[in-house]
C-alpha positions as CSV (number, residue, x, y, z in Angstrom):
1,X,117.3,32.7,60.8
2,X,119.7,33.9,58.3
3,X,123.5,34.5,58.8
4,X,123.1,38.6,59.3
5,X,120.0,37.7,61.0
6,X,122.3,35.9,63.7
7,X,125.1,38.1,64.2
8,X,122.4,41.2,64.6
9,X,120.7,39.2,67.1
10,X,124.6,38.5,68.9
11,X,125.4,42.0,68.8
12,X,121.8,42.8,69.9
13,X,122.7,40.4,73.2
14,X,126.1,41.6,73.7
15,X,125.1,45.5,74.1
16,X,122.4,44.6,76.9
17,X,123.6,45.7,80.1
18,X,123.2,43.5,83.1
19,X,120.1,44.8,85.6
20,X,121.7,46.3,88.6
21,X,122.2,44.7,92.2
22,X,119.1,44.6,94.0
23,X,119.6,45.8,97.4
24,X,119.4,42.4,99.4
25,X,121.6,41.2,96.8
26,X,124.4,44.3,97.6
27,X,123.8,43.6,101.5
28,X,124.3,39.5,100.6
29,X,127.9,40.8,99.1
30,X,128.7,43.2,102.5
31,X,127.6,40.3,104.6
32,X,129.5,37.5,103.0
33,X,132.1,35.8,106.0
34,X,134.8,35.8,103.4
35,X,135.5,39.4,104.2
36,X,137.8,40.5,107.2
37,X,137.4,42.1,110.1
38,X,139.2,45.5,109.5
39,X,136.9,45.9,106.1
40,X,133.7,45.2,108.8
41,X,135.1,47.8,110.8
42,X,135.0,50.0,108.2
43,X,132.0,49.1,107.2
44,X,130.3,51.0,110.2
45,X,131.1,54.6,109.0
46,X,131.2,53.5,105.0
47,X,127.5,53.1,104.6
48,X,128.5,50.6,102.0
49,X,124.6,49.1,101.1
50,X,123.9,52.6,100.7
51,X,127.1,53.4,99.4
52,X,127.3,50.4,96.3
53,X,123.7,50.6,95.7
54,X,124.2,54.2,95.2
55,X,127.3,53.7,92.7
56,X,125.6,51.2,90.5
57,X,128.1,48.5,89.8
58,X,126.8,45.3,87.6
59,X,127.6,41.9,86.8
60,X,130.1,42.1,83.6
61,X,131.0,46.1,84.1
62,X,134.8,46.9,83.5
63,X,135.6,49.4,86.3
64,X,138.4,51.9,87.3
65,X,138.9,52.7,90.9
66,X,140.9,55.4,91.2
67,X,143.2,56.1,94.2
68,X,142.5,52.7,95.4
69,X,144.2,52.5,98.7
70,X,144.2,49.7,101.0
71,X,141.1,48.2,98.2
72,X,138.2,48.4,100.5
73,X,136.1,49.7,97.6
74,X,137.9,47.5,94.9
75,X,136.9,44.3,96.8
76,X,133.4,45.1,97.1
77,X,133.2,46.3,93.6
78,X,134.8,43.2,92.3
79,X,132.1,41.6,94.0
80,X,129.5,43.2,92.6
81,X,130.8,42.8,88.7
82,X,131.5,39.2,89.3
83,X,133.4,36.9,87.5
84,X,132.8,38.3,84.3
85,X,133.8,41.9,85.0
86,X,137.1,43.5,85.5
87,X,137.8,46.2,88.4
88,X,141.1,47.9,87.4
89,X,142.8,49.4,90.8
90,X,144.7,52.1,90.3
91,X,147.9,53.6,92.6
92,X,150.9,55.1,92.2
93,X,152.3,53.1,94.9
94,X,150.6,50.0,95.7
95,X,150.1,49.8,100.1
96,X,151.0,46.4,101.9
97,X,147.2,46.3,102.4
98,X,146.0,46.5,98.5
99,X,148.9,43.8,97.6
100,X,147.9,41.5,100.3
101,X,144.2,41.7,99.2
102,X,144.6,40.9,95.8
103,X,146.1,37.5,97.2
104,X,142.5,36.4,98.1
105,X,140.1,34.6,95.8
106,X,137.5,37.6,95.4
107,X,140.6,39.7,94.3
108,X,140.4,37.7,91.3
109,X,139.2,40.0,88.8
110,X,141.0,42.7,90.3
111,X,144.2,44.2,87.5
112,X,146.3,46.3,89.8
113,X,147.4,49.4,88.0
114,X,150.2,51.2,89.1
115,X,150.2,54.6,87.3
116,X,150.1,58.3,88.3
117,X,146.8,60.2,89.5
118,X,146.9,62.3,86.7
119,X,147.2,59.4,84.2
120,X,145.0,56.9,85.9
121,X,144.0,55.0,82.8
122,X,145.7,52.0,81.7
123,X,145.0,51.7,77.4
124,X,143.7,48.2,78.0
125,X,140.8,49.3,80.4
126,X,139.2,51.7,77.5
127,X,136.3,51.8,77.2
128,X,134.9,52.0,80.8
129,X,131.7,52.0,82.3
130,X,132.5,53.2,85.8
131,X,134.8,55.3,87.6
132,X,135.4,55.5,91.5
133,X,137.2,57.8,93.9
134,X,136.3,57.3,97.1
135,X,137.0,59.8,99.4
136,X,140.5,60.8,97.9
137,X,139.9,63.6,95.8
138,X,140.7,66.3,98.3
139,X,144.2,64.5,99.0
140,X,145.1,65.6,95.2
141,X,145.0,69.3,96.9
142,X,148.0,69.5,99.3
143,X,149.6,66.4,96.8
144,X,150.1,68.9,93.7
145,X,148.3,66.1,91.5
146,X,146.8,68.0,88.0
147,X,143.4,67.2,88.8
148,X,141.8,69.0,85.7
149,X,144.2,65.9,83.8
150,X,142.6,63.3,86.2
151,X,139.2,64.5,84.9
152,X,139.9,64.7,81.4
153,X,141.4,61.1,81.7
154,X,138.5,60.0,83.6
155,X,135.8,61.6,80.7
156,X,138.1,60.4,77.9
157,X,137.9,56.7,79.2
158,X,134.5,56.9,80.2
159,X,131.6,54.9,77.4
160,X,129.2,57.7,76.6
161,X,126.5,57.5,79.9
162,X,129.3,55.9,81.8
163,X,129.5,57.2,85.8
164,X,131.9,58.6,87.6
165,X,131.0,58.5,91.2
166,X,133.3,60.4,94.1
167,X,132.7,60.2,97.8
168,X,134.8,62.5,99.9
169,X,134.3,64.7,103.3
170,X,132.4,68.1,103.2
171,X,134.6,71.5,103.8
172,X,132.9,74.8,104.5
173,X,131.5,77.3,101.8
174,X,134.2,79.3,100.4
175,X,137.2,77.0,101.8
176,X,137.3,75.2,98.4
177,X,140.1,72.9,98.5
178,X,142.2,74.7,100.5
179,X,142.0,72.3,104.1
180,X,143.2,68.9,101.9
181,X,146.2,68.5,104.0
182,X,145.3,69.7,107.8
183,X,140.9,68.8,107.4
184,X,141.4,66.6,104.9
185,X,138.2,67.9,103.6
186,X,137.0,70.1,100.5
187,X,134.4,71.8,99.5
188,X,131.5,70.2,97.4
189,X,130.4,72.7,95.1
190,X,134.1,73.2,94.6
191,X,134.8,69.7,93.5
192,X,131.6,69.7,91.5
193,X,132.9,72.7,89.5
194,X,135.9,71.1,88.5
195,X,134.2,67.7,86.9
196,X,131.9,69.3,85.2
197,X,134.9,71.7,83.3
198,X,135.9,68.3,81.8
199,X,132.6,68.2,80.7
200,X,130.8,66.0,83.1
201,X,127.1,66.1,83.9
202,X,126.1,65.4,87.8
203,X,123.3,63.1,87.4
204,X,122.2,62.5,91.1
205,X,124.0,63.1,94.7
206,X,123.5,60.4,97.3
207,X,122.5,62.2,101.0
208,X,123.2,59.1,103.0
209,X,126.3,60.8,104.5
210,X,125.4,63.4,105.0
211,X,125.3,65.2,108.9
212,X,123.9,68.8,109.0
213,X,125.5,69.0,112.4
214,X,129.2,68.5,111.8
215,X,130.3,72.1,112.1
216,X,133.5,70.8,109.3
217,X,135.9,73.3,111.6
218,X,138.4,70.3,112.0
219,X,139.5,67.1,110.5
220,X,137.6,65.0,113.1
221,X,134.5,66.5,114.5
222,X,133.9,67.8,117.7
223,X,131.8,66.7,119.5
224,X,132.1,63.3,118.6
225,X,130.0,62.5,115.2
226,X,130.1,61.4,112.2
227,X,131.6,63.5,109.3
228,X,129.3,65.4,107.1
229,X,130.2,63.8,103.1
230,X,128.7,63.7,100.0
231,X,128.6,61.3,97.6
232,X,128.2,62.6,93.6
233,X,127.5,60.7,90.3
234,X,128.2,62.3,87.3
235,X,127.7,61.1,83.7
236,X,129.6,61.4,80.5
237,X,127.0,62.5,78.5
């Protein structure tokens, strides 16, 4: 084969995407011993088989977790893209618990990113294949944060038919996002307005969070259930 032959063959290589996770290789990740206690706690009201099989994360992707938090979700991300991949966590303040995680060996391929919510994107991460916000969203309500900026960052970074997948608790119709700082909750087709005005596409919504019987009247539901949340992928077309 012939020098252009070659490099159109590398190229050819380089643009195939890893296959995704299969789902006893996802539960393999949220079984393995190396992770702690508190994240297994966590893990009973994350859904996180569901959850990560749901986002999509391969082998070699570079990923942007926004709002990252203590890292729950960047650790098991990090673990999905492996050592070849880069999970970019980003905060405006990093929390004891994030720092402390990074220590650990499957922090590795973790780049802490310390920037504001409504310029979540460090240059060096562009082009991305994934974005996550887990659960956060609403709390850019009652914090002031420009989240029309946080989505045009978000689409700007994004590859063309890259994801951006948010998970966050279910408010009642017509409450938009107006209980983010006593429910803690917002409404979906509120959020889903919002991303698509940055020109998003919502490409499927994940149900395994969902609970028709939380009556979403108060931050924690009464009686005792789970919360009722949705989980929504867009794509930048």
């Amino acid at each position: 084969m012939n020098r252009i032959g070659l490099t159109l063959l590398a190229l050819l290589v380089a643009g195939c995407a890893a296959p995704p996770l299969s789902r006893d290789r996802i539960a393999q990740i949220v079984g393995d011993p190396s992770r702690s206690a508190a994240d297994r706690t966590n893990d009973v009201r994350r859904n996180p088989v569901d959850l990560l099989a749901f986002v999509g994360a391969r082998p070699g992707m570079r990923v942007l977790d926004v709002s990252a938090g203590g890292g729950y979700t960047t650790e098991l991300l990090a673990r999905m893209v492996g050592p070849q991949g880069t999970v970019y966590a980003q905060t405006p303040k990093p929390s004891p618990r994030l720092l402390e995680r990074l220590k650990s060996p499957a922090a590795k391929n973790v780049v802490l990113v310390v920037r504001p919510f409504a310029d979540p994107v460090p240059p060096e991460a562009k082009p991305l294949e994934l974005v996550t916000l887990m659960f956060n969203y609403h709390d850019f309500g009652h914090l002031g944060v420009d989240r029309a900026a946080v989505n045009r960052a978000v689409f700007a970074a994004l590859k063309p038919g890259g994801h951006y997948v948010i998970a966050d608790h279910a408010g009642r119709p017509g409450t938009g996002i107006s209980e983010s700082g006593t429910l803690h909750r917002i409404e979906e087709s509120f959020l889903r307005q919002e991303v698509e005005a940055a020109g998003f596409r919502l490409a499927e919504e994940g149900t395994f969070l969902r609970n028709p019987a939380d009556p979403r009247d108060r931050e924690t539901p009464d009686p005792p259930q789970p919360k009722d949340e949705f989980v929504l992928k867009f794509v930048r077309p």
